[in-house]
C-alpha positions in Angstrom: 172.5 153.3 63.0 169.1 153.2 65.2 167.2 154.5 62.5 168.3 151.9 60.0 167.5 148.5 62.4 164.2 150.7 63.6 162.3 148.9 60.9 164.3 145.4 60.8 163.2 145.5 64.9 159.8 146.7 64.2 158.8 143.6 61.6 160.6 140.9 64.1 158.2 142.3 67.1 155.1 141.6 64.7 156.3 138.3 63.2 156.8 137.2 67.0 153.1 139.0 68.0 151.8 137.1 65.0 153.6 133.4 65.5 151.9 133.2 69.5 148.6 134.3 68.6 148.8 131.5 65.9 150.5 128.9 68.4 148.9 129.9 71.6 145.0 128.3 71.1 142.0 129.3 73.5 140.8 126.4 75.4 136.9 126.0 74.9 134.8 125.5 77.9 132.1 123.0 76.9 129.5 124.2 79.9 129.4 127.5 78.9 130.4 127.6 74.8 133.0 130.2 75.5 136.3 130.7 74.9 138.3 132.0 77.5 142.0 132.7 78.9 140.3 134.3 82.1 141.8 132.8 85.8 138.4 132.3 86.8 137.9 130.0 83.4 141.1 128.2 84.4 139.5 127.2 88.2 136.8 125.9 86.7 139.0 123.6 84.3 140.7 122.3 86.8 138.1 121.4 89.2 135.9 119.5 86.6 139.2 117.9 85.7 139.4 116.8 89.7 135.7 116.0 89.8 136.6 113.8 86.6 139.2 111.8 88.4 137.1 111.8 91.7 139.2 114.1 93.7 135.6 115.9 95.0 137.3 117.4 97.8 139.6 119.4 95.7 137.0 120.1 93.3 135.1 122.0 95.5 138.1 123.5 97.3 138.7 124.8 93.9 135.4 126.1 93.2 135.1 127.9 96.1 138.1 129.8 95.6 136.6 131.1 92.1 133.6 131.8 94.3 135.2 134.0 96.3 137.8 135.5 94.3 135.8 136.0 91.2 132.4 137.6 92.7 131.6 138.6 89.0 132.4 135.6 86.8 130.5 134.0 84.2 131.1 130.9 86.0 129.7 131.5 89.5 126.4 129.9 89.1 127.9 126.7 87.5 130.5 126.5 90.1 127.3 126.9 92.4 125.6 124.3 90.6 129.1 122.1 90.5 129.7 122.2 94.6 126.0 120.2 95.0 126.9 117.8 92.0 130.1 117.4 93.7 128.6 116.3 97.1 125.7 114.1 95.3 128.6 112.1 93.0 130.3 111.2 96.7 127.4 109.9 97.8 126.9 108.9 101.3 123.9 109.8 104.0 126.0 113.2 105.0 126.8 114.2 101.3 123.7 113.6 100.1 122.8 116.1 102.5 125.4 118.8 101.5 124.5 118.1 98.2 120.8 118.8 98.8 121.7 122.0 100.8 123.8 123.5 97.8 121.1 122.6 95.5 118.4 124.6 97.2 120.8 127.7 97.7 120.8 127.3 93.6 117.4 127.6 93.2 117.1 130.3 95.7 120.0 132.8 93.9 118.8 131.6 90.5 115.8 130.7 90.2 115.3 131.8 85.7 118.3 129.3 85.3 117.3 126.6 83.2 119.7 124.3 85.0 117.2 125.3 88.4 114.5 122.6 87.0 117.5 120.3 87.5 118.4 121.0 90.6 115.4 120.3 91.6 115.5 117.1 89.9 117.9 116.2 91.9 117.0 117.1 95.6 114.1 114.6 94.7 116.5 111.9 93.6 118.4 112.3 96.3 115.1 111.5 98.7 114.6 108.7 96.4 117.8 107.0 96.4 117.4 106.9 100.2 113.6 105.4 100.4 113.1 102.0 102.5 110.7 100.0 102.0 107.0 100.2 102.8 106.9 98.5 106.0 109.7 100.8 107.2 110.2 104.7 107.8 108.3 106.6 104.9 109.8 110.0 105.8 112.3 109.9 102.4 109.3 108.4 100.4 107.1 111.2 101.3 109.9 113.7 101.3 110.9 112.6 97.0 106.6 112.6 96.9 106.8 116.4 97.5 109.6 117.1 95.4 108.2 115.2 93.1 105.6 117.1 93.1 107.1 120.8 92.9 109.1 119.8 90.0 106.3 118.7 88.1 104.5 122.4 89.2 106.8 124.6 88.9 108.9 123.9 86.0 106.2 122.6 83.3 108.2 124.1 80.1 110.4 121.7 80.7 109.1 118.3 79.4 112.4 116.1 79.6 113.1 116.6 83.2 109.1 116.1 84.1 108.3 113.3 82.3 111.6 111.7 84.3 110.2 112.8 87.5 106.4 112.3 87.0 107.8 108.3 86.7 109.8 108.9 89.4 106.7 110.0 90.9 104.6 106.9 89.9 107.6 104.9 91.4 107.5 106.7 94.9 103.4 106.6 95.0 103.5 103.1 94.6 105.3 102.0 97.9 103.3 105.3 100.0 100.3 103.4 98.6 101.8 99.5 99.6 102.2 101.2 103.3 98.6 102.5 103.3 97.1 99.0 101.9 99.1 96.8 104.9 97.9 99.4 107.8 94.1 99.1 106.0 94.5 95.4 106.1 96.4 95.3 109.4 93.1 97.0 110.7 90.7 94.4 108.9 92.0 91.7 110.3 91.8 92.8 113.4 87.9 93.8 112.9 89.0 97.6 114.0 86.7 98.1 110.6 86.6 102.1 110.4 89.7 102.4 111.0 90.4 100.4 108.1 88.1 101.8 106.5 89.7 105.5 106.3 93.1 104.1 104.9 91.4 102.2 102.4 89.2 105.0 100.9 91.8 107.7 101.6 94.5 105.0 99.0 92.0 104.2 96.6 91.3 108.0 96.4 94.6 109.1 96.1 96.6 106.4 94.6 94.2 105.4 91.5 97.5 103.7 89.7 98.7 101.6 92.7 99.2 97.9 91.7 97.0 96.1 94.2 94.2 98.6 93.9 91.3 95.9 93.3 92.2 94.1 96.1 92.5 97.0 98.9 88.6 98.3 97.2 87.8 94.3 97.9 89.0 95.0 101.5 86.9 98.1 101.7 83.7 96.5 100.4 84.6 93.5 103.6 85.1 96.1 105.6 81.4 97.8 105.5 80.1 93.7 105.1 81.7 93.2 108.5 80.1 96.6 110.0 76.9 95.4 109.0 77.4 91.9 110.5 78.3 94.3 113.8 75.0 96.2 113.1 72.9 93.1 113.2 74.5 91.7 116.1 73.7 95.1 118.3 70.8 94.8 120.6 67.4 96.3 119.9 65.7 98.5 121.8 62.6 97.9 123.7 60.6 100.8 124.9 60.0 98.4 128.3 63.2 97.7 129.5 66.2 99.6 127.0 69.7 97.7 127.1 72.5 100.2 127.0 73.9 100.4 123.2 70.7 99.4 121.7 69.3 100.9 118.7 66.2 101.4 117.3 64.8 99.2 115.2 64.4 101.9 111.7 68.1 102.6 112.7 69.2 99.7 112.4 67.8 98.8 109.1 69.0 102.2 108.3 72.3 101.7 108.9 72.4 98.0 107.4 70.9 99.5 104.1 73.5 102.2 103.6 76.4 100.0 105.1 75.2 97.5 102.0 75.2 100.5 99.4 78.7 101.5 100.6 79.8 97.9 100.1 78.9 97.4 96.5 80.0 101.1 95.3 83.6 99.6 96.6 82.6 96.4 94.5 81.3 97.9 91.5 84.3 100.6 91.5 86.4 97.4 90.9 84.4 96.1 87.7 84.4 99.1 86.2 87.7 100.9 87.0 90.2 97.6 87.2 87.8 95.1 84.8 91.2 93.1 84.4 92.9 92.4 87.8 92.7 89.6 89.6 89.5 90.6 92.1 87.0 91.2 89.4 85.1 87.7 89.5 84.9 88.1 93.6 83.3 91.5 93.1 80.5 90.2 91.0 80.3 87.1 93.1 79.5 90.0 96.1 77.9 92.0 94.2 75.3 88.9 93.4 75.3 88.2 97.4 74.2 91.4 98.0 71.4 91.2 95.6 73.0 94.3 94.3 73.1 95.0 90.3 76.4 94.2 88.5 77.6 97.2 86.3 79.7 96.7 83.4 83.1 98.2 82.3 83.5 100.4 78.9 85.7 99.8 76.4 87.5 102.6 77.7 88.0 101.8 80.6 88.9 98.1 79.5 91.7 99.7 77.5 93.3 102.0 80.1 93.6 99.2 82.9 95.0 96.9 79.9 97.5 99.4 79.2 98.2 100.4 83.1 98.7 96.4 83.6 101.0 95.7 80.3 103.2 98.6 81.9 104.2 97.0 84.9 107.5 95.2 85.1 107.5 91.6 87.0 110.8 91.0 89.3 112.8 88.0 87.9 114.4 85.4 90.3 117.6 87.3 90.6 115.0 90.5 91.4 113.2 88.5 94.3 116.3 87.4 95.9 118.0 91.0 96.3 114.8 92.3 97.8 115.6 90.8 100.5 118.7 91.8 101.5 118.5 95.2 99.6 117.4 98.5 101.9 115.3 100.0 99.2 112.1 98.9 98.0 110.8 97.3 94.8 109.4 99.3 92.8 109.0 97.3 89.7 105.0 96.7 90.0 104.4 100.4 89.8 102.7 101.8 86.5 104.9 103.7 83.7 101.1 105.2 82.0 98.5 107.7 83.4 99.1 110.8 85.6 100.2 110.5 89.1 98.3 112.5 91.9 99.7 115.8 92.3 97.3 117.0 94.9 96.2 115.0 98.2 92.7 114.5 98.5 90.6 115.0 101.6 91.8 112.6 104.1 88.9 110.3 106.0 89.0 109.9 110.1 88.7 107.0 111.3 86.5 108.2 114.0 84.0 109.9 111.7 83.3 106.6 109.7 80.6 105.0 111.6 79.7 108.4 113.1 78.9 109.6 110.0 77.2 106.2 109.0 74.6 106.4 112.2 74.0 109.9 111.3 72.8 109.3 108.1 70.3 106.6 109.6 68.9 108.7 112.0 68.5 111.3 109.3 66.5 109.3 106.9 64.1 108.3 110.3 63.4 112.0 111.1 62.8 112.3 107.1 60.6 110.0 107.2 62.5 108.3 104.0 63.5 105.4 106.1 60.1 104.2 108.0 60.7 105.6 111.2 59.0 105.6 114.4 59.6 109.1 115.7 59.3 111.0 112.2 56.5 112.7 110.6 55.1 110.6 107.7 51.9 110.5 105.3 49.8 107.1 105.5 48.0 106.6 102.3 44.6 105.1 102.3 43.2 102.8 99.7 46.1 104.3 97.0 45.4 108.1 97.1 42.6 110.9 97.6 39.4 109.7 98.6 37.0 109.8 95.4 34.2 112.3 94.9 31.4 110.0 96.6 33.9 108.3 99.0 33.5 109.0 102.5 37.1 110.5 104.4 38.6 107.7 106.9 37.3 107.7 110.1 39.8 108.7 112.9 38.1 105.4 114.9 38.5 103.0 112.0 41.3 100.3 112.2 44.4 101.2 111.7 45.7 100.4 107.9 48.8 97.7 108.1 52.2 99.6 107.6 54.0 98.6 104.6 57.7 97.7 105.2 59.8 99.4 102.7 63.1 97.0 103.1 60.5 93.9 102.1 60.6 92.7 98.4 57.4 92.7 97.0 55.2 89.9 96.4 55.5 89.1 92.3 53.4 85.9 93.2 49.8 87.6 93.4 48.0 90.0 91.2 45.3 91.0 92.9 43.3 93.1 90.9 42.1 96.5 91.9 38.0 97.1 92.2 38.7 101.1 91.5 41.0 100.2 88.1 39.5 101.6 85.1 39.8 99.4 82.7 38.6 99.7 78.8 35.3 98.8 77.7 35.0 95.9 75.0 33.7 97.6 72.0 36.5 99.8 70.0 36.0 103.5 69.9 36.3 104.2 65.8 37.1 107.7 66.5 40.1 106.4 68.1 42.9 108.5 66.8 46.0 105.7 65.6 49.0 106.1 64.6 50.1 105.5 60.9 52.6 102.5 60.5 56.5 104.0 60.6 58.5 102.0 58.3 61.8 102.3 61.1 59.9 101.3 63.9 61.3 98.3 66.4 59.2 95.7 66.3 59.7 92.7 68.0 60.8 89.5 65.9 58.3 86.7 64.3 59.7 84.2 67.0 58.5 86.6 70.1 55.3 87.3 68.8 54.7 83.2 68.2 56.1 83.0 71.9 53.6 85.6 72.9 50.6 83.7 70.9 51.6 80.6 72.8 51.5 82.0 76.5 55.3 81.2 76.4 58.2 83.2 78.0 59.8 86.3 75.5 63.3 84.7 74.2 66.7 87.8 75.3 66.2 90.5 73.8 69.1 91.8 71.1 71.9 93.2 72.9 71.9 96.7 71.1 75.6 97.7 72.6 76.7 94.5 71.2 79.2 94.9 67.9 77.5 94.1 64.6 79.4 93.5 61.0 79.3 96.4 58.6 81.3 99.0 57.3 84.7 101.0 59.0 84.0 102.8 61.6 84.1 106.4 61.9 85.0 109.4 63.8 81.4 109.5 65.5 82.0 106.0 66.6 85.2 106.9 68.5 83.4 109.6 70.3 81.3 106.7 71.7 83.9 104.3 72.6 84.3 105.9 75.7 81.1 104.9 76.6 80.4 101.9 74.9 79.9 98.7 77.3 82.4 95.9 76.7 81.3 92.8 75.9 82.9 89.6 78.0 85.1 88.3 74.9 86.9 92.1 75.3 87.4 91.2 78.9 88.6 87.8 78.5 90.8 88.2 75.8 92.2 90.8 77.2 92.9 89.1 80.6 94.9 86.4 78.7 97.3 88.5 78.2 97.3 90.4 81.7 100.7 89.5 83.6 100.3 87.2 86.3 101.7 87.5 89.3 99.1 89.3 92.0 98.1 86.9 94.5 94.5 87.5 96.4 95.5 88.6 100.1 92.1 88.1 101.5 89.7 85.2 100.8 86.4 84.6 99.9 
């Protein structure tokens, strides 16, 4: 009797084996692509299902426990990774800070995760969700700088999560830079000028892409004006009766001349790095003050502060009015093109600045270079070397009149010199000439009628200046970079510049 139902019992036990593996489905986990019946797979299921319905707390009470009990899962370093995301989706100042604690233990016990580049992502968004604005504590700002920062350096191969944070990056730089430009111009305006002056060259150094960049180098270039205002305004000394704080004379013209030269490299860097913001017409109105030349931009650099400018957003009404009452700063003036600075340059000290300044004058005294009274120097008699049948100066003879070298010279009078050698009348016909070259410049019919007529040469042709012809080339775009714009390139692309920066400091 047992042996006959053997085999009716034996196919019943495989129909049932084969009906629940039909009915009874593995549950996919969509983290890890796996299918799985494991307890350690079913924790994890239900704590993203609590995370889902924001029950964080007993999310990560569950993700603990497969933490603990499951030492060897699959699924330990996404719970890891689920506990910080946990913390971070509560939010709040003490989560945040949970949240960045878990993240770094995630980078330090797996660090050849791919999901590491995100956790790092997100320690530095959780420093930038908890910036203030620039006139209040930087420490988050610089804090989301640096992590920023180490994103950007240490995961490169991954380009979706650095482009995010390299304009994060841009974002952060921009109010660090709007703190550095109110102390520079906090210091200005209180005439505590190298002090200012160490802010302002430190920004402009490391914070090329900052929004108001043409007006903090406008502040620098005022800032070494109003040092050499102080300059000319310190007593002289008098080898009679010294004041205390005088300075020689040479120093002082020194000083004045490379206080000048400082002032319009800070001008010029403005006409030819930012040719379209707002302070480009003052620094060529300075520039012309100082009697210094006036450079001009290239069309390259014409097209990368168009396309730095077109990038920036402009707050609308709604915009301005939550500023005021939001913590956080606004960020929408900062650039979306260009690299941000990755490494911090030297920093300037304020108490170097002028140090370094009246160094530099005394050096060019001992040198000589500058005219000074205490350096060695060579007076030149009657242009040069005495000639063959000249007799040598005289140590009793009076003394030759010193030439001032900060004078401009005299343009009014030639006076023409006895010891010039000058042609004789009669051509020499064994003069050697050369033959006429079909492709050489010579100047137009009109200049040589001016010259005939003792009248003034008319401008000559502007050879940078953009003739018709043919399509251009590759060789031509290697020369773009260089290429001077004209002023229509300037102008017509400052008609469609954004408006909105306002001049902080006048004219």
């Amino acid at each position: 009797m047992l042996r006959r139902k053997s085999p009716v019992a034996m196919g019943m036990l495989l129909l049932i084996l084969i009906t629940t593996a039909c009915t009874n489905k593995k549950s996919v986990n969509p983290l890890a692509n796996i299918g799985s019946k494991q307890p350690d797979k079913v924790l994890f299921d239900k704590a993203m299902d609590a995370m889902k319905h924001n029950r964080f707390d007993v999310a990560r009470m569950t993700l603990q426990t497969l933490i603990n009990t499951y030492p060897d899962s699959e699924f330990i370093a996404r719970a890891k990774l689920a506990v910080g995301d946990s913390w971070y989706a509560e939010g709040g100042t003490a989560s945040l800070a949970q949240a960045e604690q878990e993240y770094r233990d995630f980078e330090t016990f797996f660090p050849n995760m791919p999901e590491a580049a995100e956790a790092q992502l997100k320690i530095a968004n959780i420093q930038y969700q908890q910036m203030e604005k620039a006139d209040r504590d930087y420490t988050h700002a610089k804090r989301a700088e640096d992590e920023y920062r180490n994103l950007i350096m240490q995961y490169p191969d991954n380009p979706k999560l650095v482009k995010e944070g390299k304009e994060r990056l841009l974002e952060v730089q921009e109010v660090l830079a709007e703190r550095e430009f109110e102390i520079g111009r906090f210091y200005f305006l209180r005439l505590s000028y190298p002090a200012s002056i160490a802010r302002l060259k430190t920004l402009v150094e490391k914070y090329p892409l900052y929004s108001h960049a043409d007006e903090a180098l406008f502040v620098l270039g005022q800032d070494y004006e109003g040092q050499v205002a102080q300059v000319r305004a310190r007593p002289t000394c008098v080898k009679t009766s010294p004041q205390p704080g005088c300075v020689l004379e040479t120093d002082k013209a020194n000083m004045i001349e490379i206080l000048t030269k400082n002032a319009a490299a800070a001008y010029s860097q403005i006409i030819t790095r930012y040719p379209l913001m707002d302070r480009g017409d003052d620094a060529k109105k300075r520039l012309a003050a100082l009697h210094q030349p006036i450079p001009r931009p290239t069309k390259a650099a014409v097209a990368q502060n168009k396309s730095e400018e077109d990038s920036r957003r402009e707050a609308d009404t709604l915009g301005r009015l939550m500023s005021v009452v939001k913590k956080g700063p606004d960020v929408a003036q900062a650039a979306k093109v260009g690299e941000p600075t990755l490494v911090d340059p030297t920093p300037v000290a304020a108490s170097t600045e002028l140090k370094e300044v009246g160094q530099a004058a005394t050096a060019m005294r001992t040198s000589g270079s500058g005219g000074g009274e205490r350096g060695l120097g060579v007076e030149v008699v009657n242009g040069g070397t005495p000639a063959a049948n000249e007799p040598a100066p005289r140590s009793d003879a009076p003394p030759v009149a010193k030439v001032d070298p900060f004078a401009r010279p005299n343009t009014t009078a030639n006076v023409p010199d006895p010891n010039e050698l000058k042609p004789s009348g009669a051509p020499d016909p064994n003069e050697l000439k050369p033959s006429a070259d079909p492709n050489e410049l010579t100047p137009a019919a009109n200049s040589q009628a001016a010259v005939a007529n003792g009248a003034p040469l008319p401008p000559p042709v502007q050879l940078n200046e953009i003739q018709p012809g043919p399509a251009s080339t590759n060789a031509a775009d290697s020369t773009s970079t260089s290429t001077p714009a004209s002023d229509q390139d300037i102008s017509s692309s400052k008609k469609k510049k954004k408006k909105g920066l306002k001049k902080i400091i006048p004219l």
